[in-house]
C-alpha positions as CSV (number, residue, x, y, z in Angstrom):
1,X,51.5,-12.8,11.4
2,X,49.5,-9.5,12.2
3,X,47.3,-10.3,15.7
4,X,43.6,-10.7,15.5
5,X,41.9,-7.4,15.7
6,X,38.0,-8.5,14.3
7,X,35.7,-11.5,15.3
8,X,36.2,-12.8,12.4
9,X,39.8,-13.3,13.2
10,X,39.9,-15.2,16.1
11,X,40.6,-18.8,16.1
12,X,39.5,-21.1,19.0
13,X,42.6,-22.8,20.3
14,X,44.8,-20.0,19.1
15,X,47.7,-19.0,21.6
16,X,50.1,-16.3,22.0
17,X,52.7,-15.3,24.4
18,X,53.7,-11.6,25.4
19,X,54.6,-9.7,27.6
20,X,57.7,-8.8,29.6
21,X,57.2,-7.2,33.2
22,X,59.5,-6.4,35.6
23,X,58.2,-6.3,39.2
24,X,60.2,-3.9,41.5
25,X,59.4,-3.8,45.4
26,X,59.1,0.1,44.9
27,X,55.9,-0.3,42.8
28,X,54.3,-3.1,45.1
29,X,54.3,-0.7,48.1
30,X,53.4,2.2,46.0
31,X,50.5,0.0,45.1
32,X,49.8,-1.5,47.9
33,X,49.7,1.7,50.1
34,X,46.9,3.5,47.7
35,X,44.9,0.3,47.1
36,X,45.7,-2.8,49.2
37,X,47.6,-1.9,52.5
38,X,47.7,-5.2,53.7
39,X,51.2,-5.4,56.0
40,X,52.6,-8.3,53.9
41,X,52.2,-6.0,50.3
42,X,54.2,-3.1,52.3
43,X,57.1,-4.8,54.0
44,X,59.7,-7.2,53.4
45,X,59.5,-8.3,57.5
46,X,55.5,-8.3,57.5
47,X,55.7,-10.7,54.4
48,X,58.5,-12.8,56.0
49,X,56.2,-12.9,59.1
50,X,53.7,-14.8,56.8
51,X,53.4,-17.8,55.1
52,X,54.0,-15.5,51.9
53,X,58.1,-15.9,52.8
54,X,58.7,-12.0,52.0
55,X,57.1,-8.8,50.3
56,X,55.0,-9.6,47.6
57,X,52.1,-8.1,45.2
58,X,48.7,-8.0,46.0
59,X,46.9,-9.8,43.6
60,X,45.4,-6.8,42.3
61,X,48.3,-5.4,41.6
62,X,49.2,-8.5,39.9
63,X,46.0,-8.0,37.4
64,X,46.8,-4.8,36.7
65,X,50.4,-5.7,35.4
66,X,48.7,-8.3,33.5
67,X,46.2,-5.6,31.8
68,X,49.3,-3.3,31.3
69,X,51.3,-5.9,29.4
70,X,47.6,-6.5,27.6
71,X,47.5,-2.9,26.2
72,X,51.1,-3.0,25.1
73,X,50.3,-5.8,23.3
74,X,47.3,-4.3,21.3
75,X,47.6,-3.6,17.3
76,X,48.4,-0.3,16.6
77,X,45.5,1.5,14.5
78,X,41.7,0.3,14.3
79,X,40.7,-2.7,16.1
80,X,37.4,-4.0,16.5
81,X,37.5,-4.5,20.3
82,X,34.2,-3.0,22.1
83,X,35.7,-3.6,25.5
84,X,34.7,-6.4,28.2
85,X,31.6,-7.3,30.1
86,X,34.3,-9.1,32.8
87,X,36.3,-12.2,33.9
88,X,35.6,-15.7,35.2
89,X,37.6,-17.6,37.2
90,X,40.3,-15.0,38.7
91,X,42.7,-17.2,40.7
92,X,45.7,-16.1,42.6
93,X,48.0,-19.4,42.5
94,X,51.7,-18.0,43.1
95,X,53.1,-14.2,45.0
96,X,54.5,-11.9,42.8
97,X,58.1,-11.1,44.3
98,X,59.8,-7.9,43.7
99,X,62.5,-9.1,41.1
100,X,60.0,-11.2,39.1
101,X,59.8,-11.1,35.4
102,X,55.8,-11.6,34.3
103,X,55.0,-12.4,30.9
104,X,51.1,-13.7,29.4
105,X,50.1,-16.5,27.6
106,X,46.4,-16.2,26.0
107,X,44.6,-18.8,24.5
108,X,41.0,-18.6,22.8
109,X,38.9,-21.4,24.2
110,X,35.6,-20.0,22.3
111,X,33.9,-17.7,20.4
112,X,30.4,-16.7,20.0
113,X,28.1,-14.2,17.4
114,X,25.8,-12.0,19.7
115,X,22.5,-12.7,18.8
116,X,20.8,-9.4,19.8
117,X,24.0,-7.8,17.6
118,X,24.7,-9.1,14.5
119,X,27.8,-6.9,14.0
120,X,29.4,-8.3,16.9
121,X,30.2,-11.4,19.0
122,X,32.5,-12.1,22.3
123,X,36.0,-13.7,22.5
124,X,36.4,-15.9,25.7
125,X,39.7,-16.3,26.4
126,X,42.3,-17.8,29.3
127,X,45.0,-15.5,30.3
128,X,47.9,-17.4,32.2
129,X,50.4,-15.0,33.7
130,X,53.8,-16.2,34.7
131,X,56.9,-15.5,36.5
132,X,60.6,-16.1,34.7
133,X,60.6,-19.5,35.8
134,X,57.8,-20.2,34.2
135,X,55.7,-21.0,37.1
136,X,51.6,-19.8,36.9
137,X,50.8,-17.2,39.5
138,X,47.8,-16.3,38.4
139,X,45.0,-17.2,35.7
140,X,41.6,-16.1,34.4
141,X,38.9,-15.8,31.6
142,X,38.3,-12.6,30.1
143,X,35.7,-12.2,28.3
144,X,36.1,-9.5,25.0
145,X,33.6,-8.2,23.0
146,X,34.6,-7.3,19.0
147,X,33.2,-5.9,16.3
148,X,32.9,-7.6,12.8
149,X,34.2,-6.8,9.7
């Protein structure tokens, strides 16, 4: 089954899963130390210290992961996507641990024609990310413009 790459090919309801991430505690503090230097995102004792239980990802971190698996996942070749006028609902429910696994699961929960545009509409969408035990640590709504056919 080829993925969705017009308006037109989106299906409300729809889900996919994809993705395979591997978190390393290298790349948290190499994260964490440009963007996020929080102590618990650049130690293993500062995270132990917390109710965290060890070194774990910022959450922002976590979101990029998620938009790095998102772009791997993307059709190869033309695709009608116009990029995203944001997110809804960004929740941080779980720490990413070094040693985790993420993968995504994306489900279309609508879809809508733009009325000022009539060659385009927006995808709204729920992205779940989880670890390899299958336990959600974190969720939200992007919302993705696309081009028609």
């Amino acid at each position: 089954m080829q993925q969705p790459v017009f308006f037109e090919d989106f299906e409300v309801g729809a889900s996919i899963e994809f993705g395979e991430y591997h978190v390393t505690a290298e790349e948290i503090i190499e994260f964490a130390t440009k963007y996020d230097a929080q102590p618990f995102h650049l130690s293993e004792e500062a995270g132990k210290a917390m109710h965290f239980g060890g070194l774990c990802a910022s959450g922002w971190h976590t979101c990029a992961m998620a938009m790095r698996m998102t772009v791997d996942n993307m059709p190869e070749g033309e695709t009608g996507t116009l990029g995203s006028p944001g997110i809804d609902e960004l929740r941080w429910t779980k720490p990413v641990f070094p040693g985790d696994t993420l993968q995504i699961r994306n489900t279309i929960i609508d879809k809508r024609e733009s009325r000022s545009r009539p060659d385009m509409g927006s995808i709204f969408m729920l992205n779940e990310v989880f670890n390899q035990n299958q336990e959600l640590v974190m969720s939200f709504k992007p919302i993705v413009m696309f081009r028609k056919k």
